[in-house]
Structure formats: C-alpha cells, structure tokens
C-alpha positions in Angstrom: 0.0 0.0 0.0 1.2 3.4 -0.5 2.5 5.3 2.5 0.8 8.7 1.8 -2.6 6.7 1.0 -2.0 4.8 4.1 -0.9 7.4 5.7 -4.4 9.4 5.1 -6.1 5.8 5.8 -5.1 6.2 9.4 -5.7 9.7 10.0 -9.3 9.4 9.0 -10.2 6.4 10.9 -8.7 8.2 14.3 -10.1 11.1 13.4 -12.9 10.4 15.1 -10.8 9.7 18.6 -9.0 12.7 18.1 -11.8 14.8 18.4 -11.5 16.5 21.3 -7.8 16.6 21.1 -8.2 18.6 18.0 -10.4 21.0 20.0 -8.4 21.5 23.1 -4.9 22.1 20.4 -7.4 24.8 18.7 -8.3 26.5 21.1 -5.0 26.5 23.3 -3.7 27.9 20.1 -6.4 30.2 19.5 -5.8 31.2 23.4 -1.9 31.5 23.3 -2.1 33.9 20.3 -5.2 36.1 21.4 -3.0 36.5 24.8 0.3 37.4 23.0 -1.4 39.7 20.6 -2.4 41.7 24.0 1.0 42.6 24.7 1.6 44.2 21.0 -1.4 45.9 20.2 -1.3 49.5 20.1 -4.8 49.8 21.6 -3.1 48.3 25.0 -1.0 51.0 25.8 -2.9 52.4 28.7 -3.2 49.0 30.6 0.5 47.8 29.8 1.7 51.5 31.2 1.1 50.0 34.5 3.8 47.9 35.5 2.2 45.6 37.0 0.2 45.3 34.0 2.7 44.7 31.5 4.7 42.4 33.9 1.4 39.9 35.1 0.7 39.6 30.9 4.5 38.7 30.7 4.2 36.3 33.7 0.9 34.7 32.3 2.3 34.2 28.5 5.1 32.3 30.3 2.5 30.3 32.3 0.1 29.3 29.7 2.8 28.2 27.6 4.0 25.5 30.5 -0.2 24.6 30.6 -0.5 24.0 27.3 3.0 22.1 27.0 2.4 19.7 29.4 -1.4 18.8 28.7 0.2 18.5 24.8 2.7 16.1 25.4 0.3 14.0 27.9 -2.9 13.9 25.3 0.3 12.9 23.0 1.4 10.0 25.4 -2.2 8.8 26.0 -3.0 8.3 22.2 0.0 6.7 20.9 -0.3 3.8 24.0 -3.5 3.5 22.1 -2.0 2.9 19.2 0.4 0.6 20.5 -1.2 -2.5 18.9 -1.5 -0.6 15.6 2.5 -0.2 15.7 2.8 -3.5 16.4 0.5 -5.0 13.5 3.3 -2.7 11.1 6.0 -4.5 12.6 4.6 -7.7 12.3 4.3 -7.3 8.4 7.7 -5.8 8.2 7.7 -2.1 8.5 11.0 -0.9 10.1 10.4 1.6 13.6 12.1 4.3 11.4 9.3 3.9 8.8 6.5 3.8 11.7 8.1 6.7 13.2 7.8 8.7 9.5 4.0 7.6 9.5 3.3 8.5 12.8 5.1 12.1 12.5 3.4 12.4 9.0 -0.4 11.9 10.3 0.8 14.5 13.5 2.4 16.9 10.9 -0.6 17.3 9.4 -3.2 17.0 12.5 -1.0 19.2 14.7 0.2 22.1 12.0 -3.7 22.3 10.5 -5.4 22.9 13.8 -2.2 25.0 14.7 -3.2 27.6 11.7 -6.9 26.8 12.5 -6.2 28.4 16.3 -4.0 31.5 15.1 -7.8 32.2 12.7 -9.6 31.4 15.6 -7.4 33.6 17.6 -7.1 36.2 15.1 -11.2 36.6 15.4 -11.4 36.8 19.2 -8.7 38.9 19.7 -10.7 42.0 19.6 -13.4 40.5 21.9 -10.9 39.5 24.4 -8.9 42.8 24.9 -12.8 44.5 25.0 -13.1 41.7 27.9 -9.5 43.2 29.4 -10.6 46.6 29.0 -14.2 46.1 30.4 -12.7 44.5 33.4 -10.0 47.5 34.4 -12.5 50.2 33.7 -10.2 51.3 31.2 -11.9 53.5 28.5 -10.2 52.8 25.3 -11.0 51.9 21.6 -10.5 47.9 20.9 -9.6 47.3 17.4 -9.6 44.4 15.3 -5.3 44.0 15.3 -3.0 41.2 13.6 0.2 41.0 15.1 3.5 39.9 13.0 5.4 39.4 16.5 2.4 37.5 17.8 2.3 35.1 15.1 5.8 34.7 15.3 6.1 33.8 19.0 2.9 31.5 18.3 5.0 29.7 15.8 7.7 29.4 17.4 6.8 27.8 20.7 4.6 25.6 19.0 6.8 24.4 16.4 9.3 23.6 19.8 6.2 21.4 21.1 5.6 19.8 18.3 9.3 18.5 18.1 9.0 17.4 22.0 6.1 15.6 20.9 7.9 14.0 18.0 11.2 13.2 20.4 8.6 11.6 22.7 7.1 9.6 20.1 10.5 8.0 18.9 11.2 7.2 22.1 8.8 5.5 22.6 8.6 3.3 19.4 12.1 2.6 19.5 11.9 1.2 23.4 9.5 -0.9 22.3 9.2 -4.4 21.6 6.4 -6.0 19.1 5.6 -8.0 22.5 5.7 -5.2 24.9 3.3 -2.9 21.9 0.4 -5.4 22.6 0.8 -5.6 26.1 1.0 -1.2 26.6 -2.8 -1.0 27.5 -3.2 -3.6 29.5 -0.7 -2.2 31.8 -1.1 1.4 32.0 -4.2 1.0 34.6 -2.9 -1.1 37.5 -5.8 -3.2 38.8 -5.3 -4.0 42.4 -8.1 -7.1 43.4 -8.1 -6.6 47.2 -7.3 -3.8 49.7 -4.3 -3.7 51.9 -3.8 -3.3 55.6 -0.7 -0.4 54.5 -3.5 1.1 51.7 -5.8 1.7 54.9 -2.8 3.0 56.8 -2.6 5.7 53.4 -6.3 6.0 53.8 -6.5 7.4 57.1 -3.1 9.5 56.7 -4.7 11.2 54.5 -7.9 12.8 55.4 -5.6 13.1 58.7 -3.4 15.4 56.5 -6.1 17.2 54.5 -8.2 18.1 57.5 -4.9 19.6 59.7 -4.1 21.4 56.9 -7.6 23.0 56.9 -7.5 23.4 60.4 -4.4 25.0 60.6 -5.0 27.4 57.8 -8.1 28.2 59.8 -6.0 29.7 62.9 -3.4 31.0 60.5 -4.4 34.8 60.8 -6.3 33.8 64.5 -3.3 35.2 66.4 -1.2 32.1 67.2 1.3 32.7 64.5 2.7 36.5 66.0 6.2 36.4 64.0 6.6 36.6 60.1 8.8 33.0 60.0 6.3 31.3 62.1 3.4 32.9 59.8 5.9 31.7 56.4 6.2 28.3 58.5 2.8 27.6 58.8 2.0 28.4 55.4 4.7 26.0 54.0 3.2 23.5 56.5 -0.6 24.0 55.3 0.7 23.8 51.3 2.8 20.6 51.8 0.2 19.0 54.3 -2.5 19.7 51.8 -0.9 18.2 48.8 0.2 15.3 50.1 -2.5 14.5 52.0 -4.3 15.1 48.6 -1.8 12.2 47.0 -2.6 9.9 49.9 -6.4 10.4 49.7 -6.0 9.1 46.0 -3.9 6.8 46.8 -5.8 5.2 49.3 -8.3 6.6 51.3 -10.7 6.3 48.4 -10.4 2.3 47.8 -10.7 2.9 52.1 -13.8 4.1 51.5 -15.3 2.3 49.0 -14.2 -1.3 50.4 -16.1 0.0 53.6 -18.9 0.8 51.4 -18.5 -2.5 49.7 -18.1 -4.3 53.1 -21.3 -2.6 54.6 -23.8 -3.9 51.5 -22.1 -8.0 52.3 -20.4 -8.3 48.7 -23.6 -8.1 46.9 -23.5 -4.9 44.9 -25.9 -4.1 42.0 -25.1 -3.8 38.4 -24.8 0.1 39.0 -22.6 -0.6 41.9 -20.4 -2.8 40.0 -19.9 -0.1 37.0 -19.3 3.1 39.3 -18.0 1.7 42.5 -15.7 -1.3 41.8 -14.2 0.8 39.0 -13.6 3.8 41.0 -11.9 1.7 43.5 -9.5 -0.2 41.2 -8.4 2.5 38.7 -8.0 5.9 41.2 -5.2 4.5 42.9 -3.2 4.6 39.5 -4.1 8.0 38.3 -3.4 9.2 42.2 -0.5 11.2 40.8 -2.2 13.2 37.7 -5.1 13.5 39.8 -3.7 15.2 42.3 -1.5 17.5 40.2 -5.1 18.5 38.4 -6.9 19.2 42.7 -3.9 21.0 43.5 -3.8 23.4 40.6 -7.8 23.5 40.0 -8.0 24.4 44.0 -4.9 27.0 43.3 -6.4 28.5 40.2 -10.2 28.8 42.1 -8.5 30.3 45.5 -6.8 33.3 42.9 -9.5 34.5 41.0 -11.9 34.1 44.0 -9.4 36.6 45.8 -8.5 38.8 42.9 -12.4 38.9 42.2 -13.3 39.7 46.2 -10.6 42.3 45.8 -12.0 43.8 42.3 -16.2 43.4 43.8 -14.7 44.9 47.0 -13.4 47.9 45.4 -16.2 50.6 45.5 -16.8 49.5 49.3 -12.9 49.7 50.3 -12.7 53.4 48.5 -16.1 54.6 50.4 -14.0 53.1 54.0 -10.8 54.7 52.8 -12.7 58.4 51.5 -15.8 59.1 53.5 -16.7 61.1 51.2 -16.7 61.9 47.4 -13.4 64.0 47.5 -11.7 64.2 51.2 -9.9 67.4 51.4 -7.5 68.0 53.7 -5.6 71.6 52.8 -8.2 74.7 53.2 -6.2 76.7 50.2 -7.2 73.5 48.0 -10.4 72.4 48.8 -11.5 76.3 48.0 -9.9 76.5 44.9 -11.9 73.1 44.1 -15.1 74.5 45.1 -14.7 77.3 43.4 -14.6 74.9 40.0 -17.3 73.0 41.2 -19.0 76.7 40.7 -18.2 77.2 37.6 -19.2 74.1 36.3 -22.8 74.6 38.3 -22.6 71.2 40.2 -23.8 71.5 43.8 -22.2 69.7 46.5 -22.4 69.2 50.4 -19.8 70.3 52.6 -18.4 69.1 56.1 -15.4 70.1 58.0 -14.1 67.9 60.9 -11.2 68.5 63.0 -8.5 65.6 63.6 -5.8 65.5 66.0 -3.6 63.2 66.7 -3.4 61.3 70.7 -1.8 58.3 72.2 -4.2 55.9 73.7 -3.8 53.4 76.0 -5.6 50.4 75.0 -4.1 47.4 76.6 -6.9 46.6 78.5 -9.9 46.5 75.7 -7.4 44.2 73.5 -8.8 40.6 73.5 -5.2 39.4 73.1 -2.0 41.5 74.4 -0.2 44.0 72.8 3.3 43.5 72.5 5.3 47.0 73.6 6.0 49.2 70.7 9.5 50.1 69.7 9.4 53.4 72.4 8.4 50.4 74.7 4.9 51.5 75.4 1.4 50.0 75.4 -0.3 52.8 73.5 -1.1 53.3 69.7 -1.4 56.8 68.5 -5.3 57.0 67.2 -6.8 60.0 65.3 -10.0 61.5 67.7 -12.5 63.8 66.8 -15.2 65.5 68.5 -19.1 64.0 69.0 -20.4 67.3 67.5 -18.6 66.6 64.5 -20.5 62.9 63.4 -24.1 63.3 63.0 -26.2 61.4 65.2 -23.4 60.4 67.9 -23.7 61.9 71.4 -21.0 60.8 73.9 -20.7 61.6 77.5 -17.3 63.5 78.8 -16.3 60.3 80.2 -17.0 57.8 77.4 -15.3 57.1 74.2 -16.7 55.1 71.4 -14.7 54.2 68.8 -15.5 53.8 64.7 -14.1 52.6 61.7 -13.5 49.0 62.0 -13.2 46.0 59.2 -12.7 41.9 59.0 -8.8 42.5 59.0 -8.3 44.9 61.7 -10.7 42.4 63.6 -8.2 39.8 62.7 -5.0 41.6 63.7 -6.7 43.9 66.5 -9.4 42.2 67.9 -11.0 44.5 70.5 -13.8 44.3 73.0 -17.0 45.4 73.8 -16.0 47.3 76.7 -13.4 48.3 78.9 -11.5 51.3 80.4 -8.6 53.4 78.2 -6.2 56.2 78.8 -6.0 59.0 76.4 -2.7 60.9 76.6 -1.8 64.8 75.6 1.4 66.0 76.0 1.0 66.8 80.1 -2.4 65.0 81.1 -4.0 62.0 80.9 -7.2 61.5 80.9 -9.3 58.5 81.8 -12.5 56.8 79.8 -14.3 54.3 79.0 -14.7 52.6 76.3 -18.7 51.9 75.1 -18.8 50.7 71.8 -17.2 50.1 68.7 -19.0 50.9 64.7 -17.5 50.2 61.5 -18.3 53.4 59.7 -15.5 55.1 58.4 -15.8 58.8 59.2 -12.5 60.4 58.1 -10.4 59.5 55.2 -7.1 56.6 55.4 -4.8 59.9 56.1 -5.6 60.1 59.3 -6.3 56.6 60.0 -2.3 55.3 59.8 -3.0 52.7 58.0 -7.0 51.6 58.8 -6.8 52.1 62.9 -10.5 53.1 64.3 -11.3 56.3 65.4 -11.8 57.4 68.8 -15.5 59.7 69.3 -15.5 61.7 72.4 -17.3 64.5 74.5 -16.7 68.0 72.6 -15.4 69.0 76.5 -12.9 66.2 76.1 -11.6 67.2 72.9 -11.0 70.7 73.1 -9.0 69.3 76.6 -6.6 67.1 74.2 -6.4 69.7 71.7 -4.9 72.2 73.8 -2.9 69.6 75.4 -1.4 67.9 71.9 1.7 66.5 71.3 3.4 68.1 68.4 5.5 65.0 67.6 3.1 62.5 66.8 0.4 65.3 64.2 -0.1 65.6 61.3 0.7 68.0 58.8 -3.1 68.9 58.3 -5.6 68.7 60.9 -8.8 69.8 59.7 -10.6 66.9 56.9 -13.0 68.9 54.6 -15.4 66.4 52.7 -17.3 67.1 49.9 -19.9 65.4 48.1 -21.5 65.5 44.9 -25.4 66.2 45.1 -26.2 64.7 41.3 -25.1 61.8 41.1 -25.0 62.1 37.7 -22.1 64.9 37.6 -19.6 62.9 39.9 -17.5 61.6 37.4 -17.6 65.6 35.4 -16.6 66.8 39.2 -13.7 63.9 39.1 -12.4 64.8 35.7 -12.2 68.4 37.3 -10.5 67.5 40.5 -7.9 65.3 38.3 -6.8 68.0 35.9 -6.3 70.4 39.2 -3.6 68.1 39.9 -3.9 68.0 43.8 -1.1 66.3 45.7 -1.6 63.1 47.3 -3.4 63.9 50.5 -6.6 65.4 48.0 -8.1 62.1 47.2 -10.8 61.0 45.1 -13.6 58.2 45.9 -14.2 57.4 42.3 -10.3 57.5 42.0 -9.4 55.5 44.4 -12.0 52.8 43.2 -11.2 53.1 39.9 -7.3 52.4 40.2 -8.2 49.3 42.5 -10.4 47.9 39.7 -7.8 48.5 37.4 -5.5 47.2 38.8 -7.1 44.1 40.4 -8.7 43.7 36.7 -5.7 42.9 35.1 -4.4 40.3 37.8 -8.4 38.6 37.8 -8.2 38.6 34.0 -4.9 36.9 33.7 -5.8 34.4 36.2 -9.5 34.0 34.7 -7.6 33.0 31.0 -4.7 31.1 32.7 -7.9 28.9 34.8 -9.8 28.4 32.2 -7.1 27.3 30.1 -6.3 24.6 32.9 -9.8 24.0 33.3 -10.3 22.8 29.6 -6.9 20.9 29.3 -7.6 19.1 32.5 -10.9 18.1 31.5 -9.7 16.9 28.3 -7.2 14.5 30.0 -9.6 13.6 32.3 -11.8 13.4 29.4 -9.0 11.2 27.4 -8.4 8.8 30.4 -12.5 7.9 30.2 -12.3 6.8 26.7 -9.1 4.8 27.5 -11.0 3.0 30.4 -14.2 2.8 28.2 -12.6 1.0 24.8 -10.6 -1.3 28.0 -14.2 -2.3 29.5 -16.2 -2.9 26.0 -15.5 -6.6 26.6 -17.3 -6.2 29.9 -20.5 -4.6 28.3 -20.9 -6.9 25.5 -20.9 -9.8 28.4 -23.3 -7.5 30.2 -25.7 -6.9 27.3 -25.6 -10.8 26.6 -26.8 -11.6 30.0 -29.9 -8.9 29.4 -28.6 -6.1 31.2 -30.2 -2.6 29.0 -28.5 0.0 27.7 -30.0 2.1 30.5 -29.2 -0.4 33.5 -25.2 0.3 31.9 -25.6 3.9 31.3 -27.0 4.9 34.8 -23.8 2.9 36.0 -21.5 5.4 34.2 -23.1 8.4 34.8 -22.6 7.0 38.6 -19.1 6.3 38.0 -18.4 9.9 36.3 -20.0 11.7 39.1 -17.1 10.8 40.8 -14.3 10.6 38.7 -14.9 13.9 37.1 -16.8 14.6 40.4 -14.3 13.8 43.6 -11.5 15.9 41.7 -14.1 19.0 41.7 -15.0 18.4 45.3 -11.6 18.2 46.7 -10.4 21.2 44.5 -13.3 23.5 45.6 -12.7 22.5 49.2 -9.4 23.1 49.2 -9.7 26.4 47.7 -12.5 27.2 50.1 -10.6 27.2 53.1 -7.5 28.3 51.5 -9.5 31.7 50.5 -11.5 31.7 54.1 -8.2 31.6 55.8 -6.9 35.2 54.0 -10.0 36.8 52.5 -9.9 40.1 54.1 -6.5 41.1 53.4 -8.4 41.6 49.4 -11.6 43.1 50.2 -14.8 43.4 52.2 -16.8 41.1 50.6 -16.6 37.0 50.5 -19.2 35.0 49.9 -20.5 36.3 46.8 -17.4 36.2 44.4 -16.4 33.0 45.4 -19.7 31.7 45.1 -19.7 33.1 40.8 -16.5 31.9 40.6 -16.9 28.2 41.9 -19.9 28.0 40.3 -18.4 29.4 36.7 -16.1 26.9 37.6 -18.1 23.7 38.2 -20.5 24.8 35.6 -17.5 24.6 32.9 -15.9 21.4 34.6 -19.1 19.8 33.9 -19.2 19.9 30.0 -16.7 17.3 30.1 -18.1 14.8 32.8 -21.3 15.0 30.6 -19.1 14.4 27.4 -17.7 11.4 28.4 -21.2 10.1 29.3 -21.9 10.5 26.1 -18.4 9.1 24.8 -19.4 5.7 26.7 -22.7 5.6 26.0 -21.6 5.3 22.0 -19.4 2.8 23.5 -21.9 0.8 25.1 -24.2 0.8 22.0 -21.5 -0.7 20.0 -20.9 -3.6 22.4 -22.9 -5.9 20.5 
C-alpha cells in the first residue's frame, strides 16, 4: 500500500478519537495567540503602562505556555499507548520503527500544524473581543480594534513548532523502546488493577484525610493570632501547602479504595449492576491516576482560590474606597479644597460640605485588647489613634467620660481584635485622661490619612476634645488637621466633578472616591483577567485528559458490556452505572479542588476586600459549571461505547 494513502487511511479512521484533542490544540492555540497579541497591540498602551500590568501579561504568556505544553505532550502519550497494537501490527508485516516513526510524525504533521493555523484564525477573530473583555474589566476607556500581530504570530510559531518537536522526540522514544511484544501488552498495563485492599493502603487511607483536615485546620487559625512572628506565619504556610498536597496524594492513593471497600463491606459483597460499574471501577483505577489527579486538585483548588481573591478584591473595590474616602473627594488643605469649590462653581454642580477637626493622641488600650499587645518600639502599650469631636458625626452623642470608637473592618478584627468594653487612657502632651470605652461601629468617618494605616477612630465628649487639643503633642500630628469632605449632590455629575478635580492636579493627601475605586479595579482587573484566562485554560486541558483517560477505560471495558448486554442487562441499567461512576471521577476531583480552595480563600480573605461570599460563590460555580461539560461528554463518549458492544 502506499504510505501517503496509508498514511491518510489512518488519519481518518482516528479522526474520530482525536476529536477532542483537535479542540483543546485549537483553542490552546487560538488562546496563546489572542494573549500574545495583548502585549503588542497598540490599543493596550494604557493597561501595559502600568507595571504591574505589562509584567502579570508577561508572567501569564510564560504560564500558559508550561499549561498547554504539558497537557500536549500528555494527550500525545495517551494516544499513541492507544495505538500501540497498531504499531505493532506494522512491525509484524515488516515495517521498520524508522518507517513507523515517519508515518506517525506524518499523520501529526498534518493534524498538529492544520489545527495549529486553525487556532492562530480562531485567535485572530477573538482577539478584539478579548482585549474589550481586558478593558471592560479594568474600567479602562479605550477603543479595541480588530489587530494582527506579525510578532504574535511569530512567537505562536515558534513555541509551538518547539512542542511539536517534543512531541515527535517523545514519540520515537517511545517506538524505539518498544518491543512488538511489549506494543500489545501497553494497554493492558497502564491502569494497574489492584483485586483486594491492603492493611498499608488503609494506613494511606487514614493518613490522608488526617493530613487534609490539619491542613484546613491549621489554615483556619493561621491569621487567629497564634502565629505573631513573620517566620512562624511563612512556617505555617509551607506546612498547610505541603500537608494539603500530600494528604491530597494519599487520599487518591488510598483513602478512596478505604472508603469504598467499607462501602462494599457494609452492603455484604452483593453490589448491584450500578454498583459494580461506578464503585468497583472507582476503587481499582483511582489509585493509579493518584499522581495526575492530584496534580489536576492541587492546581484546580490554586487556580479557584486566585481568581476568587482577585475577584473579592475587584467586587470589593467601590466598598474599600467609600472606607478609605468618606466622602466623594476628602480634602484635607483649606487653600485647595476652596480652589476646588470654586470649579465646582463654575461648572454649576452643587455639592455638600463638612469640615471635621483631627488630631492626633496616644491611647492606651491594653486593656480593651482581647489578646495583648506587644510594647511598641518606644516600649509602650499605646497606639497613636486619630480622635474627633461627637459634634462633628451626626447622630453620635457621647458623655465627657466615654469614648466610642469607629471605623472598623474583618482584617483589623483579625490583627486587632477589640472588646465590647473596657477602660482606656487618652494621653496629651501633660495629662491624661481616663474613659471608657462603650462601643465600637465600623463606619468610616474620616479618610485613610488620618487613620495610619485603617486604625479606628476614637469619638468623644466635645469637652474632652477641646481638653486634648490644647494639650497635643506636636510630635506625633499631622501635617493637616482639619478633613474637609465634599460630596456631589447629582449623582450624575460625579465623574464631570472627578475629571475636574484630576486636571487640578492635587497632591496626594486630596483624594478621590471614584479615583481610588477606579485604580483598585484597574489594577485588580488585570491580575483577575490573567488568572481567569490562565484557569480556564487549565480547566479545559484538565478536563480533556480527564476526558481522554474515560475513553481509554471505556474502549478497555467494552468486553465487559458486551458480556453484560448478553446476560440482558439494557443500555439504560449500563448507562445509569456510568453516569454514577463519572459523578465521581470527574466529580471527587471537583469536590476536593473547591474545598481546598475554600478554606484556603477563608483563611486570608480580608487582606483583598470586604466582601466573600459572593465572588467566590460566581467563581466556583463558573467553575463547576465549565468542569461539567466534560463529565457530561464522556457520558456521552461511553454511551456510543456501550451501543457498540454488541
């Protein structure tokens, strides 16, 4: 037969097994070159101006290349084992490995290279839509334009043309350490089939959730105050990483086949036809694929955990600017805040005015800590915290001898945990004078300038203050004392009164609301949509070899569902079996990930933002939603599979 006829023989009758491997090479092309084209279109100089920007694009390019390298070469490895028997029929007529080799490289050649240029198209097309995704997501407001890249193509070609010869070095290694024998014997023995459970497997079993749940505990207490140093805080974390994983590798390993021999051992040995197809499978074959398995949790719960935090950080945004300025623009020199107003005048947009005086005093606070304070560097037990008067914050009356204090988030609450009640010390520069301490709010009243940092604010008695403020202590004020807030009346002229207040070109203690909210979304934009495209590209190769290692078990079992279908089990009694079985395969993978990511994201949250529940709820779901399309694919895969056995 003619090589190039046989040649096209082949390709067409795998065709139909190469699918989805054709897909995922497509569209990790088609996502590699819409990426690179970001950093070279002219449209993307405002984003890559930012140097974080240009350097998390540069970071990701690097990343998604290793993603799509490594799920390449594995799909490779998984589909020439399939072949094995093939290769081995052409030796057995007299075909020399060389010869094999050339066929096999041939069929890839064109395969890989036509879905290659396929990709770039497809990429080419989408471009636009994804830097109009980019620029949606930092707020930037910019023109996207349709843009072909020379240097994108180029860098496409190039690290896909070095795949494609790893794939080919791969391949003729493999044909070449392979005997006709061993070719027939390949998929047999890549799924090792273990019969009965092990006392050491148990051992594993247990050893693992052990692992898993200490990590989760530990991770729980990591910010709780037990951890006061930076080494033991870096300690713990190394300890809660390398307890997850490999408790992660055991639970694969064993604690699975744990749990489904006590399953088994519960029901007597008599399981059901659907028990038989999910269970028993699940037990024999997850121990094998504990390795790949775990790599796929590990990065699946690491890819959730980062866009759930760079998304709580981007929702959290508007929230975290109204905490850090009060008010629309927070003023805090009179000269400028006049000047401002007066263009506000001009422009005939109304605003709302308030003045509130800040000073500076050291308060004593040891005993309304829950935990204790270590001394500060001067080797006191106070903290210097901005105080204003009551008269100053509508609707707050305080008595000369009480203090309340206000502006309070999740992290201080973390780091600073304070109670409900309990005497304090404020301190001037001569006297001290004693209060107590009533009640704590979280309304931010003055902007982050004052704060040092996020630290509350101390309300008192109007008597009390003017006491302190002729008693201040010049070396712990501020610059500026008195914090002049203005806000817009029309909502609808805020961002004309922004543009204004940016071209006045106030220095940094004049801040902006809208500002401040603006360059948080930017910036968190760009890290949540380089971690969106890098975890979705994960999420689609690892579902494809996920995907892949179904239809390697499936075409190993057909003997099993011809028997079955001979004895008068129905193509339903089989198929509810497998959609049983994928619930876990594609199922336990999911679980673990979102769990791990769950706690992993609980444990730091509010170092990003205010809010939690509701981005990592969009994102998990996304997630599972996406992860999904493949469990339901190979359903469908086996259910062809099943039809066919007799």
């Amino acid at each position: 037969m003619n090589i190039n006829l046989l040649i096209l023989k082949n390709l067409k009758k795998n065709l139909s097994n190469y699918y989805l491997y054709v897909f995922a090479l497509i569209f990790s092309v088609a996502l590699y070159f819409s990426f690179v084209t970001l950093q070279y279109d002219p449209s993307m100089d405002e984003v890559k101006g930012s140097v974080k920007g240009a350097a998390s694009i540069r970071a990701a390019s690097v990343l998604l290349v290793a993603i799509v390298c490594i799920f390449l070469m594995y799909a490779n490895n998984i589909f020439i084992k399939r072949r094995s028997k093939e290769i081995g029929l052409f030796q057995l007529i007299g075909m020399t490995k060389n010869k094999i080799f050339r066929i096999l490289s041939a069929e890839n050649l064109i395969l890989y290279f036509g879905s290659l240029f396929v990709g770039i198209g497809v990429g080419f097309s989408f471009s636009k839509l994804v830097i109009m995704i980019l620029f949606k997501t930092t707020g930037v407001e910019a023109i996207a334009t349709l843009y072909f890249s020379n240097q994108a193509l180029t860098q496409t070609l190039i690290v896909f043309v070095v795949i494609y010869l790893l794939i080919m070095v791969m391949n003729y290694s493999f044909i070449k350490r392979q005997s006709i024998l061993s070719l027939f014997r390949v998929t047999s023995t890549t799924e090792g089939k273990i019969k009965k459970i092990t006392i050491f497997e148990m051992i594993i079993g247990i050893i693992g959730i052990s692992l898993i749940a200490l990590g989760y505990y530990v991770s729980s207490r990591l910010f709780g105050g037990d951890f006061t140093s930076l080494n033991e805080l870096f300690m713990a974390m190394v300890f809660i990483l390398g307890s997850v994983i490999i408790g992660t590798f055991l639970f694969y390993k064993g604690s699975i086949r744990f749990i489904s021999n006590i399953i088994r051992k519960s029901k007597g040995g008599y399981l059901n036809i659907h028990e038989v197809l999910s269970l028993s499978s699940i037990m024999f074959r997850m121990k094998s694929n504990a390795l790949l398995l775990s790599i796929i949790t590990t990065v699946s719960a690491l890819a959730i955990g980062l866009l759930s935090l760079s998304y709580i950080a981007y929702y959290s945004a508007d929230q975290a600017a109204e905490d850090n300025v009060p008010s629309h623009f927070a003023m805090t020199n009179v000269p400028d805040a006049e000047k401002f107003k007066a263009l506000l005048h001009q422009h005939d947009i109304k605003y709302r005015e308030k003045k509130i005086e800040v000073i500076q005093v050291s308060v004593k606070t040891a005993q309304i800590m829950e935990t204790p304070m270590e001394p500060l560097n001067d080797g006191t037990d106070s903290m210097t915290l901005p105080v204003i008067s009551d008269q100053s914050v509508e609707g707050t009356d305080v008595s000369p001898g009480q203090t309340v204090l206000t502006g309070y988030n999740d992290m201080l609450q973390k780091f600073m945990s304070l109670k409900d009640f309990g005497p304090l010390d404020l301190k001037g520069k001569t006297e001290v004078i004693p209060q107590q301490y009533v009640g704590l709010k979280r309304d931010y009243v003055i902007p982050y300038y004052f704060t040092a940092g996020g630290l509350p604010t101390a309300i008192v008695d109007e008597t009390i203050f003017e006491r302190l403020k002729k008693d201040v202590n010049p070396k712990i004020q501020k610059k500026s004392s008195p914090y002049i807030g203005i806000d817009i009346l029309n909502e609808a002229q805020i961002k004309e009164a922004d543009r204004l207040f940016a071209a006045a070109n106030f220095n940094d203690q004049q801040t902006s609301q809208l500002e401040m909210s603006s360059n948080q979304k930017r910036n968190m934009g760009v890290i949540m949509f380089v971690v969106g495209f890098l975890g979705l590209t994960f999420l689609i190769t690892s579902g494809c070899i996920l995907y892949f290692k179904q239809m390697d078990e499936s075409e190993d079992e057909k003997a099993n569902y011809t028997v079955l279908r001979k004895l008068g089990f129905t193509q339903s009694d089989l198929l509810r079996g497998i959609k049983i079985k994928q619930l876990f395969n594609f199922g336990i993978p999911l679980v673990i990930g979102l769990s791990h990511s769950y706690f992993a994201v609980q444990s730091g949250w509010f170092l990003f933002g205010t809010e939690v529940w509701m981005p990592m709820i969009i994102v998990m779901v996304l997630y599972t939603a996406l992860y999904s399309i493949f469990g339901v694919l190979s359903i469908l895969y086996y259910k062809k599979v099943i039809k066919a056995a007799l």
